[in-house]
mmCIF file of the N, C-alpha and C atoms, coordinates in Angstrom:
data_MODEL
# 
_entry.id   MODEL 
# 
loop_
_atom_site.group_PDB 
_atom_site.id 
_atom_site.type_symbol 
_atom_site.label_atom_id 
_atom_site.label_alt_id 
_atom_site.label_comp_id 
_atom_site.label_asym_id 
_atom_site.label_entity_id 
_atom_site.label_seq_id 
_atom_site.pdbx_PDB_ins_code 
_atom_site.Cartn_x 
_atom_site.Cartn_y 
_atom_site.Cartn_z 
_atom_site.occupancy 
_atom_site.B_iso_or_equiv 
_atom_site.pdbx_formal_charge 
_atom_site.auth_seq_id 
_atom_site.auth_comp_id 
_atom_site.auth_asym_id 
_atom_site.auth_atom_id 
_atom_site.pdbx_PDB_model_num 
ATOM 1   N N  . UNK A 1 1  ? -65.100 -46.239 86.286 1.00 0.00 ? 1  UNK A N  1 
ATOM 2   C CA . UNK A 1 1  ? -66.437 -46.458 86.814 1.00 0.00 ? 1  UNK A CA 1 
ATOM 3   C C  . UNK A 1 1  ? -66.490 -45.821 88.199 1.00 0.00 ? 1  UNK A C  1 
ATOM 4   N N  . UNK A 1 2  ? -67.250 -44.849 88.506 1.00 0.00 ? 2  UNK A N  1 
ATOM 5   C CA . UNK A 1 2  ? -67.820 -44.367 89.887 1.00 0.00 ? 2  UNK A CA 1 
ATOM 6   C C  . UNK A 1 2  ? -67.854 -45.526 90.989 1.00 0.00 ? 2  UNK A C  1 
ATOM 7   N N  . UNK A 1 3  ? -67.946 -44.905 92.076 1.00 0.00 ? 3  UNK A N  1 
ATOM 8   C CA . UNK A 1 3  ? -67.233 -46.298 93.343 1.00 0.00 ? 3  UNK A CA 1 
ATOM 9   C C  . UNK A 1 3  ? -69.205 -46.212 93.406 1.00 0.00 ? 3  UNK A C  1 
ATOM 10  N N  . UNK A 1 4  ? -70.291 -45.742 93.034 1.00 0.00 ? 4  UNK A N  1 
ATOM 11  C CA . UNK A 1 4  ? -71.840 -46.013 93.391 1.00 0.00 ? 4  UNK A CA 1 
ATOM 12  C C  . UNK A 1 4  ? -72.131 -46.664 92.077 1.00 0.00 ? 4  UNK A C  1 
ATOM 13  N N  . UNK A 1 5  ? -71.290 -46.649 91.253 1.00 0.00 ? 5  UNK A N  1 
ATOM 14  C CA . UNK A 1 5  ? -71.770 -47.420 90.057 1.00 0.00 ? 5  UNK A CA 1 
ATOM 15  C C  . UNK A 1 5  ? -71.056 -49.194 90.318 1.00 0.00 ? 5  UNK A C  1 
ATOM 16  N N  . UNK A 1 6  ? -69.789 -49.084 90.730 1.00 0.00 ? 6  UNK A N  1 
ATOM 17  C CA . UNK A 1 6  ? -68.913 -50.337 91.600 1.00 0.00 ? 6  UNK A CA 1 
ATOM 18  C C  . UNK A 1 6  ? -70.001 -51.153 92.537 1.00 0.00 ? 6  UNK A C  1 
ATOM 19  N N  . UNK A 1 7  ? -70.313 -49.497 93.056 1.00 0.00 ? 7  UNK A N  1 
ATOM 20  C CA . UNK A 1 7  ? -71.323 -50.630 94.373 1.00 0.00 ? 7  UNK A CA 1 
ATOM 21  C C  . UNK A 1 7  ? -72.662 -51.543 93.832 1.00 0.00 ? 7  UNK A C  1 
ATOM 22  N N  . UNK A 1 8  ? -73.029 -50.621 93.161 1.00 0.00 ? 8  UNK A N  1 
ATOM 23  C CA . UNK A 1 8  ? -74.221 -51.268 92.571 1.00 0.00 ? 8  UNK A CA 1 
ATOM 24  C C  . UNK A 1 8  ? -74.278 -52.503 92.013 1.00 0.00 ? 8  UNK A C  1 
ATOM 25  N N  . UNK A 1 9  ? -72.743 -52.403 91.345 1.00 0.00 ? 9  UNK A N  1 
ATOM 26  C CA . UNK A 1 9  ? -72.685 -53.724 90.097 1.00 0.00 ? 9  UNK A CA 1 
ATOM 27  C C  . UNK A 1 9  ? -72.890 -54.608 91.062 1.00 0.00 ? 9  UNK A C  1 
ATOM 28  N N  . UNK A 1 10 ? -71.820 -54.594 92.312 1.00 0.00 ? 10 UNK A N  1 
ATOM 29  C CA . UNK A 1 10 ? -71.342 -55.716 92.870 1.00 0.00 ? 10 UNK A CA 1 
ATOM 30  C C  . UNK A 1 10 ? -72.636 -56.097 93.568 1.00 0.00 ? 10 UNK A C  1 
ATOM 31  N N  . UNK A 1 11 ? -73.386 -55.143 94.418 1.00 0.00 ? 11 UNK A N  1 
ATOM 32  C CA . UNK A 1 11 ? -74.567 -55.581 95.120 1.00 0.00 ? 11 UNK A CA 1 
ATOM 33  C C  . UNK A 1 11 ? -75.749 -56.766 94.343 1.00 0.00 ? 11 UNK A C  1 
ATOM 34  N N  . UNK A 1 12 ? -75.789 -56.200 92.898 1.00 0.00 ? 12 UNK A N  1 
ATOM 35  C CA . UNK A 1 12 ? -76.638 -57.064 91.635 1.00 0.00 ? 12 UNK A CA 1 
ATOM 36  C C  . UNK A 1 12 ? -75.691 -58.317 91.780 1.00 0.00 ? 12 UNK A C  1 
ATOM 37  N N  . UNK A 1 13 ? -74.769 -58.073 91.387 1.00 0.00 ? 13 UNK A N  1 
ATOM 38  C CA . UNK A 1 13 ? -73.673 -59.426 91.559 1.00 0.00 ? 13 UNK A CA 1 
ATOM 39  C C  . UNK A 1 13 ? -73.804 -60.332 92.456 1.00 0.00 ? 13 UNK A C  1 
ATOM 40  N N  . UNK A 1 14 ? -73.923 -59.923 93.506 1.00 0.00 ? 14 UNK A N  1 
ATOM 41  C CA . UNK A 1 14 ? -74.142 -60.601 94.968 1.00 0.00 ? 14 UNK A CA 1 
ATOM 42  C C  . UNK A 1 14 ? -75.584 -61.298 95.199 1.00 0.00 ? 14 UNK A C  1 
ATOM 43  N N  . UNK A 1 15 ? -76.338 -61.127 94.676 1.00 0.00 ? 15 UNK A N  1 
ATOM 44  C CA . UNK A 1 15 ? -77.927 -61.210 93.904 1.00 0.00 ? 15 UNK A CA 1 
ATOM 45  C C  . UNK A 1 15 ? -77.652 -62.390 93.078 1.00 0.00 ? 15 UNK A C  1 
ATOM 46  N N  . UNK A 1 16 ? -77.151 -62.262 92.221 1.00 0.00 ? 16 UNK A N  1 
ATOM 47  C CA . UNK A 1 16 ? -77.153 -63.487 91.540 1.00 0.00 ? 16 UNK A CA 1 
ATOM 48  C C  . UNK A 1 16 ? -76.180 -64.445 91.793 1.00 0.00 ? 16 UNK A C  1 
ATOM 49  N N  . UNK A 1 17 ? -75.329 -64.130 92.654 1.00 0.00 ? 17 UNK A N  1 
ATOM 50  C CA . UNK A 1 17 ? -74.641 -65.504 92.897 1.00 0.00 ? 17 UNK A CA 1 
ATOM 51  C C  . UNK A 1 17 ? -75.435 -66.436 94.107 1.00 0.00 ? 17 UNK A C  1 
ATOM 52  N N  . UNK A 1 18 ? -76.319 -65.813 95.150 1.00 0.00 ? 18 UNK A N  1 
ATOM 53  C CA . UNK A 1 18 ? -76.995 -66.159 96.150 1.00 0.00 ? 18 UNK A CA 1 
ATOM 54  C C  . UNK A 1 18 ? -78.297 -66.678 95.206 1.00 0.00 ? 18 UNK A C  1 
ATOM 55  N N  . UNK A 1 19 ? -78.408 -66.686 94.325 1.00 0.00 ? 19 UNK A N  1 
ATOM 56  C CA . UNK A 1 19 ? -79.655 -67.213 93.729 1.00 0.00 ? 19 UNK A CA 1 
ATOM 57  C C  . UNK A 1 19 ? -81.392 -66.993 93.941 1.00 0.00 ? 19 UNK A C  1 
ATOM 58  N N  . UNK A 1 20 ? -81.301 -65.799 94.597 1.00 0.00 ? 20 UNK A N  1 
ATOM 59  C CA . UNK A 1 20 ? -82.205 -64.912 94.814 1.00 0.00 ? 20 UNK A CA 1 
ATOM 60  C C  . UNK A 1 20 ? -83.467 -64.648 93.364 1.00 0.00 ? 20 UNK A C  1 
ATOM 61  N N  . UNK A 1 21 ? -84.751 -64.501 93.910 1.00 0.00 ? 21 UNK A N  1 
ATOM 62  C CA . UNK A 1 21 ? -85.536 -64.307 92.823 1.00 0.00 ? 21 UNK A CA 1 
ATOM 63  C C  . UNK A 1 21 ? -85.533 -63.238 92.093 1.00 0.00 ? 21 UNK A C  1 
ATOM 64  N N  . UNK A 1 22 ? -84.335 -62.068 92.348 1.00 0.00 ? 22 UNK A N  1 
ATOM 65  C CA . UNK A 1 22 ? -84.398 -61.005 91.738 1.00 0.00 ? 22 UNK A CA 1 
ATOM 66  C C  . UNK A 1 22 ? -83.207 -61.421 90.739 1.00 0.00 ? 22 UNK A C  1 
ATOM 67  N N  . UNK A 1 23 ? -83.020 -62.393 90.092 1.00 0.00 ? 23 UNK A N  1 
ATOM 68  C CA . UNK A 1 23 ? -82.118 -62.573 89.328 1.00 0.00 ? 23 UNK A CA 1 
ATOM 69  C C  . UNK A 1 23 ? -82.277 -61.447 88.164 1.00 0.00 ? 23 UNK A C  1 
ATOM 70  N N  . UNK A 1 24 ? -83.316 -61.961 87.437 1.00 0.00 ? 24 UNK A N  1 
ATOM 71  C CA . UNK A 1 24 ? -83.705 -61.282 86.107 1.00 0.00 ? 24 UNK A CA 1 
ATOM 72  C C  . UNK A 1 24 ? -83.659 -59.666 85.660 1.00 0.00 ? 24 UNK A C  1 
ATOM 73  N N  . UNK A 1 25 ? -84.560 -59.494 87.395 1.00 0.00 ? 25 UNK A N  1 
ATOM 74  C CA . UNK A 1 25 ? -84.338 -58.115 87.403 1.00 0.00 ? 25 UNK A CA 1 
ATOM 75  C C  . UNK A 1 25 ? -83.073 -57.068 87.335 1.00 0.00 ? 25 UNK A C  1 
ATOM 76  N N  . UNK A 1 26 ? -82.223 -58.340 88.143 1.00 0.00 ? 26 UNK A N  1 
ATOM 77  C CA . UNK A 1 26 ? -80.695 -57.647 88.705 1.00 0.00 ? 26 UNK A CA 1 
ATOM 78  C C  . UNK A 1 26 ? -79.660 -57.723 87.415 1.00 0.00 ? 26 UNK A C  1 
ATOM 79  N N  . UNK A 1 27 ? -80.291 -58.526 86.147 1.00 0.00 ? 27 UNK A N  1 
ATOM 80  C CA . UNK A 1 27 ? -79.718 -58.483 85.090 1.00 0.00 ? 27 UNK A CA 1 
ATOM 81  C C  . UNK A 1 27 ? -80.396 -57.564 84.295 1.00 0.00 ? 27 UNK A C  1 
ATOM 82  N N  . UNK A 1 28 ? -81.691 -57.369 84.262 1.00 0.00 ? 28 UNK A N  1 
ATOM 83  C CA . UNK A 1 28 ? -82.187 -56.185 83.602 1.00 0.00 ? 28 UNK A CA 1 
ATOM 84  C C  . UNK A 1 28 ? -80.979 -54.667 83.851 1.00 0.00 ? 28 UNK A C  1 
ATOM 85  N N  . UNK A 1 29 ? -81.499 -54.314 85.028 1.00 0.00 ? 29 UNK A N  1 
ATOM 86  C CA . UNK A 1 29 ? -80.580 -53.403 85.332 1.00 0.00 ? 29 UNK A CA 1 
ATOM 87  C C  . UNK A 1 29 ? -79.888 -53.372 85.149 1.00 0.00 ? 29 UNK A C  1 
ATOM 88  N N  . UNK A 1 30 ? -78.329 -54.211 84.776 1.00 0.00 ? 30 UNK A N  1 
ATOM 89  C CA . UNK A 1 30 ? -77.071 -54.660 84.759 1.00 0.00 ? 30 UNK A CA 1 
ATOM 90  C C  . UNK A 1 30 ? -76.754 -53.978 83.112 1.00 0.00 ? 30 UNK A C  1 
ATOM 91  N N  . UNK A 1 31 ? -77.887 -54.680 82.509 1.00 0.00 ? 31 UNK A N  1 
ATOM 92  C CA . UNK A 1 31 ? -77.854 -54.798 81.296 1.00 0.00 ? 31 UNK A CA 1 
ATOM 93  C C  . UNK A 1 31 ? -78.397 -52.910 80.745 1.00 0.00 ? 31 UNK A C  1 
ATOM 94  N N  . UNK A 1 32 ? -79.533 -52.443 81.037 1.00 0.00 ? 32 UNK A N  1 
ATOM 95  C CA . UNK A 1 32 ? -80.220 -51.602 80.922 1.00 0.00 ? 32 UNK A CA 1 
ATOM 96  C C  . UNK A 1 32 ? -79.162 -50.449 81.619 1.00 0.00 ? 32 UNK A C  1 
ATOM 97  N N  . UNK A 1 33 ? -78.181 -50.702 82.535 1.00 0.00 ? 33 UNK A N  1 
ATOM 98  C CA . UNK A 1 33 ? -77.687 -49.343 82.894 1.00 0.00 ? 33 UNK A CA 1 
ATOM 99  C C  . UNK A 1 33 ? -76.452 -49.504 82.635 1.00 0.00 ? 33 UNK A C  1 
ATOM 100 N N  . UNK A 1 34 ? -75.964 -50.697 81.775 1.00 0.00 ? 34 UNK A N  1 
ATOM 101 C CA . UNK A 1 34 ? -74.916 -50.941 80.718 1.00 0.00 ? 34 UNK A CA 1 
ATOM 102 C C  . UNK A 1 34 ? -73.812 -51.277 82.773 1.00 0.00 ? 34 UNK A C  1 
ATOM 103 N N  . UNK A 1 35 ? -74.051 -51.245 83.026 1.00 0.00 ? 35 UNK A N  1 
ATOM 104 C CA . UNK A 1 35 ? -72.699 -51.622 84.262 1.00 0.00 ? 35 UNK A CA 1 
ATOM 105 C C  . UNK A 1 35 ? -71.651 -52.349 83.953 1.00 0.00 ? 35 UNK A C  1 
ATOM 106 N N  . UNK A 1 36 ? -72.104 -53.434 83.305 1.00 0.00 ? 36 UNK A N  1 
ATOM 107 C CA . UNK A 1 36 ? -70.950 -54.379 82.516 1.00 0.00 ? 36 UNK A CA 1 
ATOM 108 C C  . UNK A 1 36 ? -69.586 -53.934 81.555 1.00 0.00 ? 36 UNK A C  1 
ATOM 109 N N  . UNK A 1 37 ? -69.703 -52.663 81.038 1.00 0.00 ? 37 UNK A N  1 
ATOM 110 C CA . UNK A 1 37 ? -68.945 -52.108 80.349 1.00 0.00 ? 37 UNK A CA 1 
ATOM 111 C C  . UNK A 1 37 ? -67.265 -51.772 80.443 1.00 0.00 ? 37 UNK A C  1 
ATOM 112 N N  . UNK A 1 38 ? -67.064 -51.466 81.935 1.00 0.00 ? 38 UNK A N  1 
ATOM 113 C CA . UNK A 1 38 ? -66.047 -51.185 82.191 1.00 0.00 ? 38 UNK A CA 1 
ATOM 114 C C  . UNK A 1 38 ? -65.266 -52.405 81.757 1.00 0.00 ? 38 UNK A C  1 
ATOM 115 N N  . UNK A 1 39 ? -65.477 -53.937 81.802 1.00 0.00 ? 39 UNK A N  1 
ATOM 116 C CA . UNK A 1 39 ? -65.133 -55.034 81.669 1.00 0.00 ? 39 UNK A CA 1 
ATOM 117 C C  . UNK A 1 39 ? -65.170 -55.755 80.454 1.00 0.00 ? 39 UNK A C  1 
ATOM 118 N N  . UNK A 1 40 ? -66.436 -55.405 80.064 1.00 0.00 ? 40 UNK A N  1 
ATOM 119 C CA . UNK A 1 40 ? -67.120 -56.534 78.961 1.00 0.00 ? 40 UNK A CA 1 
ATOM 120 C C  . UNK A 1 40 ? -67.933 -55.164 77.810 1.00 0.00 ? 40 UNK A C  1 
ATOM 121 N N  . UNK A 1 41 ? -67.382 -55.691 76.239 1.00 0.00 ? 41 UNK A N  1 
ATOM 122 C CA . UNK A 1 41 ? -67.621 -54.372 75.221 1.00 0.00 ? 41 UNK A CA 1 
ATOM 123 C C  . UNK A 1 41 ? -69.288 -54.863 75.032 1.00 0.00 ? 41 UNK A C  1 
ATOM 124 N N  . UNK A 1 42 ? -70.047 -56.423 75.511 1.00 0.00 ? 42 UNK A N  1 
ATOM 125 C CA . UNK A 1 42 ? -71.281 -56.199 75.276 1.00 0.00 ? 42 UNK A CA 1 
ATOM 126 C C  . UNK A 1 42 ? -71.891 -57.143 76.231 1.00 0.00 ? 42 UNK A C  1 
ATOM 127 N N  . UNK A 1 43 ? -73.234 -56.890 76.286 1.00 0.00 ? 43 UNK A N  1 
ATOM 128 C CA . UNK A 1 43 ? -73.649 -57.607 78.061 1.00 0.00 ? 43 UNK A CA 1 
ATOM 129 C C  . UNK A 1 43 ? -73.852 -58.859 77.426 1.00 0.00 ? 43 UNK A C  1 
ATOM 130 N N  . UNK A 1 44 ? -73.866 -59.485 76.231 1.00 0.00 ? 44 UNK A N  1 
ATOM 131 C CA . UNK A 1 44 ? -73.932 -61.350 75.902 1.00 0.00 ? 44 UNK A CA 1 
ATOM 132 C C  . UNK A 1 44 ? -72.541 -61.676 76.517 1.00 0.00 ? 44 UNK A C  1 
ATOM 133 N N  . UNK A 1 45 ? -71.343 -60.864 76.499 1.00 0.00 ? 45 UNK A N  1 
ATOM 134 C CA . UNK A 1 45 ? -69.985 -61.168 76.468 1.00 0.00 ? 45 UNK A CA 1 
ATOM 135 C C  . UNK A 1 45 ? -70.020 -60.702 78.015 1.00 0.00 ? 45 UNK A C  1 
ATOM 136 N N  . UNK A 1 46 ? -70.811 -60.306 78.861 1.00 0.00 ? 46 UNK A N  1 
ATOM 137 C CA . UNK A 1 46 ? -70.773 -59.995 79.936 1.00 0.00 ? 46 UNK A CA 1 
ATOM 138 C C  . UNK A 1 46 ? -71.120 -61.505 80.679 1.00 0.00 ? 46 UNK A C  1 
ATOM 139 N N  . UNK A 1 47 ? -72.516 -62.098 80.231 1.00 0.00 ? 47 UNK A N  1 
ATOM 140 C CA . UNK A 1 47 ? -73.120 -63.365 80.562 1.00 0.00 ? 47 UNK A CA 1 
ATOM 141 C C  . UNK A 1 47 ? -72.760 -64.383 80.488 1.00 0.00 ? 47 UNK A C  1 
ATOM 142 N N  . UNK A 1 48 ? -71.680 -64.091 79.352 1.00 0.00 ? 48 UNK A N  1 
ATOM 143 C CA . UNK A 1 48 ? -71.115 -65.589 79.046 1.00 0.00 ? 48 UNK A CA 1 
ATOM 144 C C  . UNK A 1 48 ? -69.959 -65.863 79.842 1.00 0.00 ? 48 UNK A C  1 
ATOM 145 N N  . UNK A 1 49 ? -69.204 -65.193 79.941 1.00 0.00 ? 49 UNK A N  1 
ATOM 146 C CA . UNK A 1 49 ? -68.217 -65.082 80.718 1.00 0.00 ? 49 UNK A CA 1 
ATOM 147 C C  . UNK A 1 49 ? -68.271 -64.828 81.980 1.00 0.00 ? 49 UNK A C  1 
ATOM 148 N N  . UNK A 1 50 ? -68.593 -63.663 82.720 1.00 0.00 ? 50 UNK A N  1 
ATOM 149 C CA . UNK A 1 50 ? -69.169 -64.069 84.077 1.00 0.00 ? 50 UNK A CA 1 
ATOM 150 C C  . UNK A 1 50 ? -69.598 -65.148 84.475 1.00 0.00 ? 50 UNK A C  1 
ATOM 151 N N  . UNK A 1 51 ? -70.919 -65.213 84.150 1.00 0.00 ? 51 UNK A N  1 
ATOM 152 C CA . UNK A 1 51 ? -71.655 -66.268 84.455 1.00 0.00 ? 51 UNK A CA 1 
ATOM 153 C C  . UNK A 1 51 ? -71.998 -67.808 84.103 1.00 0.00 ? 51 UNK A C  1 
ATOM 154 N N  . UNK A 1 52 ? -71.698 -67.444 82.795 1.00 0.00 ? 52 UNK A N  1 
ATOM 155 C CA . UNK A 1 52 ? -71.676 -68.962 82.151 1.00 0.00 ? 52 UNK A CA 1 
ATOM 156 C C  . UNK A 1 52 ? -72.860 -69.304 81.135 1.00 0.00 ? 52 UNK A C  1 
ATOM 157 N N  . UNK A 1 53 ? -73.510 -67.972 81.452 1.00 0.00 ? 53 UNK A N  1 
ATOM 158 C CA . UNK A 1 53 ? -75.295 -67.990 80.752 1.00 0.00 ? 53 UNK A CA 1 
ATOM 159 C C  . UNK A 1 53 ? -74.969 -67.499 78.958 1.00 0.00 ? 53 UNK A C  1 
ATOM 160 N N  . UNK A 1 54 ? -75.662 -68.365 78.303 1.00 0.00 ? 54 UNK A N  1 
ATOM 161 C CA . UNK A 1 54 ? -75.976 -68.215 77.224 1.00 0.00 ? 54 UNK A CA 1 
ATOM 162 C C  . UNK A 1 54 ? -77.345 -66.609 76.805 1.00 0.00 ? 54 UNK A C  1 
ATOM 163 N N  . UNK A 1 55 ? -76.919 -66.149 75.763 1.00 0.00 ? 55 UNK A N  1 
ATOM 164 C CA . UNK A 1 55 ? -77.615 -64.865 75.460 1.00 0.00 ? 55 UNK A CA 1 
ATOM 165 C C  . UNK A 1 55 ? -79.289 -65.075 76.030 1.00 0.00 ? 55 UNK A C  1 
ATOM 166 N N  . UNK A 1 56 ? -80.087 -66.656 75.269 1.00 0.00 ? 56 UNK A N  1 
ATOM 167 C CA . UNK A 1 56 ? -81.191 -66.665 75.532 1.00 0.00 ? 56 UNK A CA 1 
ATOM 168 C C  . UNK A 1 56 ? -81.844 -67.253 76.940 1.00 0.00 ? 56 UNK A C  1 
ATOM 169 N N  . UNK A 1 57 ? -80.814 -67.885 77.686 1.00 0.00 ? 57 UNK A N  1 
ATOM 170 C CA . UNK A 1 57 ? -81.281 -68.024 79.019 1.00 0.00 ? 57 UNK A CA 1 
ATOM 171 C C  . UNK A 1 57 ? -81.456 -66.711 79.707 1.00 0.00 ? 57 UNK A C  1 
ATOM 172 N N  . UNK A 1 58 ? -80.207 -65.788 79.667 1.00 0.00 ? 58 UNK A N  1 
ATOM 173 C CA . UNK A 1 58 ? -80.246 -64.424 80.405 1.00 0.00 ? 58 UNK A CA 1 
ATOM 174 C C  . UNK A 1 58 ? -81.663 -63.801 79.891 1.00 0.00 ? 58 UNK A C  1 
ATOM 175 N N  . UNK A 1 59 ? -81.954 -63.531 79.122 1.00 0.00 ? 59 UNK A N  1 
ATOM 176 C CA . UNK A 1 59 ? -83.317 -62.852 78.413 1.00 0.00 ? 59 UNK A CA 1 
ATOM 177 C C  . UNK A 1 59 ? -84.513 -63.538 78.561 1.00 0.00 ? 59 UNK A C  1 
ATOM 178 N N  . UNK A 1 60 ? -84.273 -64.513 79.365 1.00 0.00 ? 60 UNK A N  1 
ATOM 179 C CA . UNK A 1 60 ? -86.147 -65.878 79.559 1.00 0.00 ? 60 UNK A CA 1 
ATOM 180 C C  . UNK A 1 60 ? -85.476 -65.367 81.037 1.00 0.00 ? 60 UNK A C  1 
ATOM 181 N N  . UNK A 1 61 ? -84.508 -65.291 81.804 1.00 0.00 ? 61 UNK A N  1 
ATOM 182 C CA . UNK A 1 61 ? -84.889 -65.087 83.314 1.00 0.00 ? 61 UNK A CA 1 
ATOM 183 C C  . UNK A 1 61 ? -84.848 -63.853 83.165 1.00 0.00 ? 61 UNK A C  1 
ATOM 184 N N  . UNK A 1 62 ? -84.895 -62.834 82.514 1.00 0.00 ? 62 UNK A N  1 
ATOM 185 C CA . UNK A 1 62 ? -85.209 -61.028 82.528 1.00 0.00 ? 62 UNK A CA 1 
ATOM 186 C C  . UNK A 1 62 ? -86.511 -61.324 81.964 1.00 0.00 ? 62 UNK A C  1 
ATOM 187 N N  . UNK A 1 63 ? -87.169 -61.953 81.108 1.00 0.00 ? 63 UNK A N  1 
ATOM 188 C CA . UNK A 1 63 ? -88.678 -62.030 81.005 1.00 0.00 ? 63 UNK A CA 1 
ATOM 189 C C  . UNK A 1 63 ? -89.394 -62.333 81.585 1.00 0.00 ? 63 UNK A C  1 
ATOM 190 N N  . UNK A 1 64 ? -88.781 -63.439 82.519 1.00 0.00 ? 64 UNK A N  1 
ATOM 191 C CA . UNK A 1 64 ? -89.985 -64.298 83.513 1.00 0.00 ? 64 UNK A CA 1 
ATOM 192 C C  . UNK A 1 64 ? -89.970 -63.358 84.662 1.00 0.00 ? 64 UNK A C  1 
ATOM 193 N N  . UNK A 1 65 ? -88.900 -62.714 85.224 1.00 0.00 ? 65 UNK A N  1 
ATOM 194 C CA . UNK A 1 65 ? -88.995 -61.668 86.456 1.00 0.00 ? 65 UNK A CA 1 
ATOM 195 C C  . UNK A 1 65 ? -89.681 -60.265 85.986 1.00 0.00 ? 65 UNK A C  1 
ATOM 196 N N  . UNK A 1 66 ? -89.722 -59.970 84.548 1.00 0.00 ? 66 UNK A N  1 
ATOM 197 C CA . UNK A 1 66 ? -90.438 -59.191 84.494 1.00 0.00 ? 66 UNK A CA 1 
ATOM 198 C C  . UNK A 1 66 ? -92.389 -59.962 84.134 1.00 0.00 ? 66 UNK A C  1 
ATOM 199 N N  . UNK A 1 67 ? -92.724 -60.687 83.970 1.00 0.00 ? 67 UNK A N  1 
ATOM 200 C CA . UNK A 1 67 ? -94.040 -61.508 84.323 1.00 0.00 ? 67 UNK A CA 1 
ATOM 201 C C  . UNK A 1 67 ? -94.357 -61.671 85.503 1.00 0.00 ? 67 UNK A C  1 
ATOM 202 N N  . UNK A 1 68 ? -93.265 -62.025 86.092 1.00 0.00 ? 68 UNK A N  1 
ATOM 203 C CA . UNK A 1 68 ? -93.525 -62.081 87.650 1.00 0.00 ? 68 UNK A CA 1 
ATOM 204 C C  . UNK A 1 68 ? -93.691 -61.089 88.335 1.00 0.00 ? 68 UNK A C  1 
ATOM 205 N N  . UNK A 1 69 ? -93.382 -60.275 87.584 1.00 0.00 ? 69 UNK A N  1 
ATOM 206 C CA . UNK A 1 69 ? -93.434 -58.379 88.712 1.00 0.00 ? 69 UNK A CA 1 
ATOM 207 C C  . UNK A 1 69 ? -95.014 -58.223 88.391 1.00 0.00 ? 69 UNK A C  1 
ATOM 208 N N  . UNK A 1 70 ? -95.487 -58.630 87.222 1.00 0.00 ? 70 UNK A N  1 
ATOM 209 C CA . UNK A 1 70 ? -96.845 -57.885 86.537 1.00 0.00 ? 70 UNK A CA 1 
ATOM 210 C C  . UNK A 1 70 ? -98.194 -59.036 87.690 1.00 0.00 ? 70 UNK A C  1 
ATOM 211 N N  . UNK A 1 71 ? -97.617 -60.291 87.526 1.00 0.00 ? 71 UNK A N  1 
ATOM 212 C CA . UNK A 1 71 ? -98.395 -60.891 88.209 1.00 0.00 ? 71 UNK A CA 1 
ATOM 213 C C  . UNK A 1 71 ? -98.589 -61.198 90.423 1.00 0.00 ? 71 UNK A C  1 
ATOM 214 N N  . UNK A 1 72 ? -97.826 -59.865 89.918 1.00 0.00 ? 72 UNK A N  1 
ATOM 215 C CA . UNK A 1 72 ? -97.917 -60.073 92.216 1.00 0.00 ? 72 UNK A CA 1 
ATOM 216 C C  . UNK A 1 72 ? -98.841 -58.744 92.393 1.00 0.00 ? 72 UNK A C  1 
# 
């Protein structure tokens, strides 16, 4: 993994452990630019393990931050 692809992960990372409202988003991306890979062969196995999040929680806080982007 590229040390700007490293940075990135970790910066999103750092995002969601501070509990910041860009959660969803910072998993969109995560997920959408596959970052998880070097580690984890799929981003449910990324969530679960990292984080502790079940497939359909991760995907209701990537939906609601994307509702929330449409409604500001």
């Amino acid at each position: 993994m590229s040390d700007v692809v490293t940075t990135r992960l970790v910066e999103l990372e750092g995002a969601i452990e501070q509990g910041v409202e860009v959660v969803g988003l910072a998993l969109a991306e995560i997920r959408d630019s596959r970052l998880y890979r070097e580690d984890y062969a799929t981003f449910e196995g990324y969530c679960r393990e990292r984080w502790g999040w079940s497939r359909s929680y991760v995907h209701r806080m990537i939906e609601a931050s994307l509702v929330g982007g449409l409604l500001q």
